[in-house]
Every structure is written in C-alpha cells, then in structure tokens.
N, C-alpha and C positions, 0 to 999 in steps of 0.2 A: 504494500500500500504506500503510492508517496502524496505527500505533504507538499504546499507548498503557499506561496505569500497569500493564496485568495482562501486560505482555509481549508480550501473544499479537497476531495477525495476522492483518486479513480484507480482503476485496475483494467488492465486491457489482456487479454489473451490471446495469444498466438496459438489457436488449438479450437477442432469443433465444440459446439456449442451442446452439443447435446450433452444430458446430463446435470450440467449447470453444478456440479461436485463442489467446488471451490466458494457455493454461498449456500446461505443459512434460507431453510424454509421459515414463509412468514416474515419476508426483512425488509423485501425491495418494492420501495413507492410509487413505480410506474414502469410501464414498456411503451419503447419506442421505434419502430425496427424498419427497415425496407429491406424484407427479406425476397429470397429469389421468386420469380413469377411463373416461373415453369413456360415461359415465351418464347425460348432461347435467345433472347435479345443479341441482337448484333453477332449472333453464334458463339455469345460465352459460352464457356465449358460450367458453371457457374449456375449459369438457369435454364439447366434442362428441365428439372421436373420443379416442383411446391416441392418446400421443406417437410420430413416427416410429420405428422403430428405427434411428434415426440417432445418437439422441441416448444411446442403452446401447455403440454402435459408440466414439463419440466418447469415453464415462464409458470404455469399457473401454481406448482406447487412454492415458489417462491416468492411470489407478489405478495405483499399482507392483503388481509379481507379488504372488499373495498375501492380497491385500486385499478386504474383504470391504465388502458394501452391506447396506441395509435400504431397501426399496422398498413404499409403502402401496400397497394395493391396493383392488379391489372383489370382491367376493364374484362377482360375475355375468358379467368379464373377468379374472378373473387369471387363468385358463388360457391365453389369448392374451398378457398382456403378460412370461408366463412365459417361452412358445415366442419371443418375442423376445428376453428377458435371452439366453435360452440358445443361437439362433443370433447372438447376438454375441458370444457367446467365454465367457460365466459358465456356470459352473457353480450350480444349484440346492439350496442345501443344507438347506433347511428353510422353514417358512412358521409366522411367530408369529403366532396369535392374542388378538389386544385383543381382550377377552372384556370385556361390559357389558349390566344389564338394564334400561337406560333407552331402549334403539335405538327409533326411532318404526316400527310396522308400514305397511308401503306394501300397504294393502289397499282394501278396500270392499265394502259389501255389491251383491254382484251379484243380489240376490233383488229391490232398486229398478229394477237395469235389466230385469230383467223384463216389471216392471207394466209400464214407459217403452215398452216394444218392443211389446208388447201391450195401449199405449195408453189403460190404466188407470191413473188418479189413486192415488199410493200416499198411504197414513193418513197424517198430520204427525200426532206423540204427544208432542209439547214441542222444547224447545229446549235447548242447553247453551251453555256459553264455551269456547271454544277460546283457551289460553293459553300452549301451547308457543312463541309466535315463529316460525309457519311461514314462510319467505320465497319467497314463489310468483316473484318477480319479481325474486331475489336480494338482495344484501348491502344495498341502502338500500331496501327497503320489509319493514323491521324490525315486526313487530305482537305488540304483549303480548297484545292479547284480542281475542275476533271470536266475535260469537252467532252461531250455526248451528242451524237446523230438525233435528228429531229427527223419521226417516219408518220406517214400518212396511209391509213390501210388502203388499198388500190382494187381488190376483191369487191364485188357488190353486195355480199351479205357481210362482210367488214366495213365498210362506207355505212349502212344502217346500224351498227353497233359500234359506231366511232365516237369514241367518248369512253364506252364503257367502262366501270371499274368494278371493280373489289369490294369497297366500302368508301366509308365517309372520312374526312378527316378528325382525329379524336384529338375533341378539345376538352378532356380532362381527364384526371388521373386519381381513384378512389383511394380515401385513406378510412380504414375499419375501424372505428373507435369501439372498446371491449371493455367492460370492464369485470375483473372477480366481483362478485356478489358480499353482501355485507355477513357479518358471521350472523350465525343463529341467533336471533332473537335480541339481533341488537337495533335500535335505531341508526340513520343514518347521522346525528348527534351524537348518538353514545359511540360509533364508529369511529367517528371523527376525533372525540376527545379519547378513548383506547389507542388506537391506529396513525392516526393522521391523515387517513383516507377516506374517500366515499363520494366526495364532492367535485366539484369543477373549479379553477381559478378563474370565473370569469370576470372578476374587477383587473388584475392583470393584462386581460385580453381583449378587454374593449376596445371597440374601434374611433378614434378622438370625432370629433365635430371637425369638419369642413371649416376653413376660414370663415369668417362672416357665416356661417350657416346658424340655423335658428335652431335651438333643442326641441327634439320631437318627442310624443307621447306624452300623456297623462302625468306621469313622474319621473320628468328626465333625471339622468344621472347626468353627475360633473363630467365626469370623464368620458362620458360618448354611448355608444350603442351597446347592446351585447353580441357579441362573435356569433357568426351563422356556422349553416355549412358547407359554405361556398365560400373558396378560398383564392380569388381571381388573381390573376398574374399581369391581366393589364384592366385599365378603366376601359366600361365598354360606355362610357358618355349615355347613359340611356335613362337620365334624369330621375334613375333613384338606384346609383353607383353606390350603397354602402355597404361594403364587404371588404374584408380583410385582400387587400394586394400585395402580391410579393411575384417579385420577377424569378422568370426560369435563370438556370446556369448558364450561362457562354464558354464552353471548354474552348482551351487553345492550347496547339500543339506545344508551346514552350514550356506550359505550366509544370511542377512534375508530378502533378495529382493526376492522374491520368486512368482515373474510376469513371465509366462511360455511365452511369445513374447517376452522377454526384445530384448531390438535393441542395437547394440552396439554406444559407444558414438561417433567414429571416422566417422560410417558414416552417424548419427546427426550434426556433429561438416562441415562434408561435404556441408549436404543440408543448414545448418542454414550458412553456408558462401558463395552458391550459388544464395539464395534465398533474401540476406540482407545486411547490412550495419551495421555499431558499429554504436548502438543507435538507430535503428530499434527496434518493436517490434515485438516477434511471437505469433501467437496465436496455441494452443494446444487442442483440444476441446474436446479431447479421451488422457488423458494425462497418466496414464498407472501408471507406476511405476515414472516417469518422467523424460525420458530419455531427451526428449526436450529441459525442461527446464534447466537442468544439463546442456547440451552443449550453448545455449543460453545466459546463466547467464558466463556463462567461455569463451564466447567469445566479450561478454561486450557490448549486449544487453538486451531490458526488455524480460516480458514472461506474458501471461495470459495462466492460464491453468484449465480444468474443468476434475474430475474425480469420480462418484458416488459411485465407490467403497469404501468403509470407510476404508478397508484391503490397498489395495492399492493407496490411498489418503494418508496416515500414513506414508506410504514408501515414495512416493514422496517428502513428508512434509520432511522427517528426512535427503535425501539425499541431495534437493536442500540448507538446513540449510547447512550441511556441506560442501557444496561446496562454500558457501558464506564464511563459514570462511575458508577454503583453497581454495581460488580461480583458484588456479596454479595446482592444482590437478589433473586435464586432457588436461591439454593446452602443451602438450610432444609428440613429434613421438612413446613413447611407453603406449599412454592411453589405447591401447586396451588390455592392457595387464590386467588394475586394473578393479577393478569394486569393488562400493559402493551400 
C-alpha cells in the first residue's frame, strides 16, 4: 500500500482479477470498470468474449451492503453482461447514457458487394483521405491519413441499393449503474450510518446554472440541477441543453498511453463523484490504462485496481505516479483538454 502527500491510498495489480484474494469481503465503497465487451474491438486479443461472471460474483462479495457500481458497456451485449451483474446478486438500477455525435458508423455500402457477387467491375469516381486514426490492427499501428478509392456500384440491382448499409451511426455508449442491495433489515439511513453506503452523491454532481440562466423548478437548488442519465459529449443547442457534457478522447500517435478505449477523465471524475465520498474507496477490476484511478486519486479517494496487461499495467503505473505528485493536475473545468 503506498502513501502519499494527498493522503489517499491505492494498490494496482499486475495479475487477473479474478478472485479479488488480496481484499477483505465487505470493504470496498464502489465499482467502477470498463471491462471487455466481447466486440472484439479493433481485433484486441482482449475482447473477444464478456468477462466471466466470476468476476461480478467476486466484485459482489466485496463491495459493502449498499454500494453501488458503474459498468461501461456495449450497445450490442449489455443485455447479457446485465443478466450476469444480476444473477450475481446486483441489483439493476439504471443504465446512463454517454451521449456523442462524433461515434464512427460501422457500415458500408452493400450496393459494391453486389457488383462483387455478380462479378461486375464497380465505377472508381475519385479518391478521399481517410484521417480519423482507424486502428485495424490495434493500439500500435496508429494512422493519421490513408487515400482510399471512391466506387460507384455500376450493376442495376447495385444502383437501386446504393447507399445501402449495415446500420446507423451509434451515438452512444451505455454505462450499467448496479448496485449491492442494502443488508437485511436495514434502512437505507441505518445503511448509510453502519456502511457509508446506499445512496447517490448527487449534491456533488449537479449540473451549475447556465450564465445569466434563471433557476428552475418549485425548489431550486444553489448549485444547479440534479444529474440525469444522459451524459452528452457535445451541446446539441436544442433549447433545453441540461445535461452533464464531457468531451470524447482525441488519441495521438505521440502520446505513450496508447489504450484504444481510453475514457476520458471528466467523465470518470463524474461517476467516481456520483458513486462516492472523499475517503471512499473504488475498486477497478478491468483497470485499463487507468483512467479510474487517475480520477479517484484526484478526487481524494483510495483505488484498488487489477490489470493483466503488462503493456498497459506500465501505463497505469506511470500515470497514477504522476498524478500523485501533481495532484491538481485534472481537478480544473478544462481537464478534458490534457491527457497523461
């Protein structure tokens, strides 16, 4: 365990998660995780399948009564990794969505495989630059730009399904709010004064007032709205804009965080002030590059966190270091701006 000038308290592991051996049932005040989606995102080796339900068994036997999680999900298995929170003893209370209209569409024109099947050469009609950074190959074959052929299906029953895709673009990304259930026969009062758990920080998480805006509702609060669960990444101007915003990641090839899910810290710095109290601890059991504990440690609680990647155990190691000696580092309205 070390120590260090903010008081607070973390242990990171270089070893799977399963098990959780190394802590006390009954201790730890929150989970906060982005574990794998079973999507195989960008062809990690990583997320091929959903994590056992061993490892929500294990989170649950060590959360105190009460205590609640945030779990990232995917749009196209959270149904499943739901049915698993919930046959390991969680309760289901909600599901926020990180709302964002940057999401890349996972489509294509199926009116080319057409020509392709029936062996007709489709039009080539130019070329463009592709510049998002797609990573086909994952986290180190980084690409700022790459020309691509622009085709036209040329086929007659390709010309009527020109356009065609896949799907829609996903403009957002679910996160499973859980919580353990209160102990036997306690109120969610007597919880709270036994545990420290059962509740929500929502005075922490309120969203302020708009400049010059007028307080709304019957009993407004000083401090602004209560947190929804829509958690938007840009203002959509559509004249009743209040919801918590926090911008996506901008990875770049220089950085040497080079974890292709990095989550950003603002809206870490969200959940770990929704979910907790100064002096709580979170647990992270899929810890990643270690965005978690970064926000956690900056908000002046402890952190356990497990990550089997050696690659990315190394990154976590080097960032939560230096976030312990600048503590102040993302505690500012514009931490979404840095990244370590």
């Amino acid at each position: 365990m070390s120590n260090y000038q903010t008081s607070k308290e973390y242990k990171i592991f270089n070893k799977s998660c399963y098990g959780l051996t190394e802590l006390k049932e009954n201790s730890i005040e929150a989970l906060i995780t982005d574990p794998p989606y079973g999507i195989s995102y960008q062809n990690n080796y990583w997320d091929k399948d959903l994590p056992n339900k061993q490892i929500w068994q294990d989170s649950y036997k060590i959360l105190k009564f009460g205590s609640f999680g945030a779990v990232f999900s995917s749009i196209r298995l959270m149904h499943r990794l739901m049915v698993d929170l919930e046959d390991s003893g969680f309760l289901i209370k909600d599901v926020l969505f990180w709302v964002y209209l940057n999401g890349m569409p996972k489509s294509r024109d199926v009116a080319l495989d057409i020509d392709k099947e029936l062996g007709i050469e489709s039009t080539k009609v130019g070329s463009y630059k592709y510049v998002q950074g797609y990573k086909k190959e994952g986290a180190e074959s980084y690409r700022t730009e790459q020309e691509k052929h622009k085709f036209e299906p040329l086929s007659a029953l390709g010309k009527k399904y020109k356009g065609s895709g896949l799907g829609v673009k996903p403009a957002y990304e679910p996160i499973i709010l859980i919580q353990k259930p209160l102990e036997r026969n306690l109120t969610v009062a007597k919880n709270l004064i036994k545990y420290g758990t059962g509740a929500l920080n929502i005075e922490q998480t309120r969203i302020p007032y708009e400049k010059g805006e007028t307080k709304v509702g019957h009993n407004p609060h000083k401090l602004g709205r209560v947190t929804s669960n829509i958690l938007r990444t840009d203002e959509f101007k559509d004249g009743y804009d209040k919801f918590f915003v926090v911008p996506k990641v901008r990875q770049h090839a220089e950085d040497f965080n080079n974890h292709p899910t990095l989550k950003p810290i603002d809206i870490m710095h969200h959940l770990v002030k929704l979910l907790t109290w100064e002096n709580q601890t979170v647990l992270d059991p899929f810890m990643g590059s270690g965005s978690t504990g970064i926000s956690t440690l900056t908000l002046k609680r402890n952190f356990f966190g497990y990550e089997i990647d050696k690659n990315y155990f190394d990154i976590a190691e080097k960032r939560i270091k230096y976030i312990i000696a600048k503590p102040t580092f993302f505690d500012t309205r514009e931490s979404h701006k840095k990244a370590i």
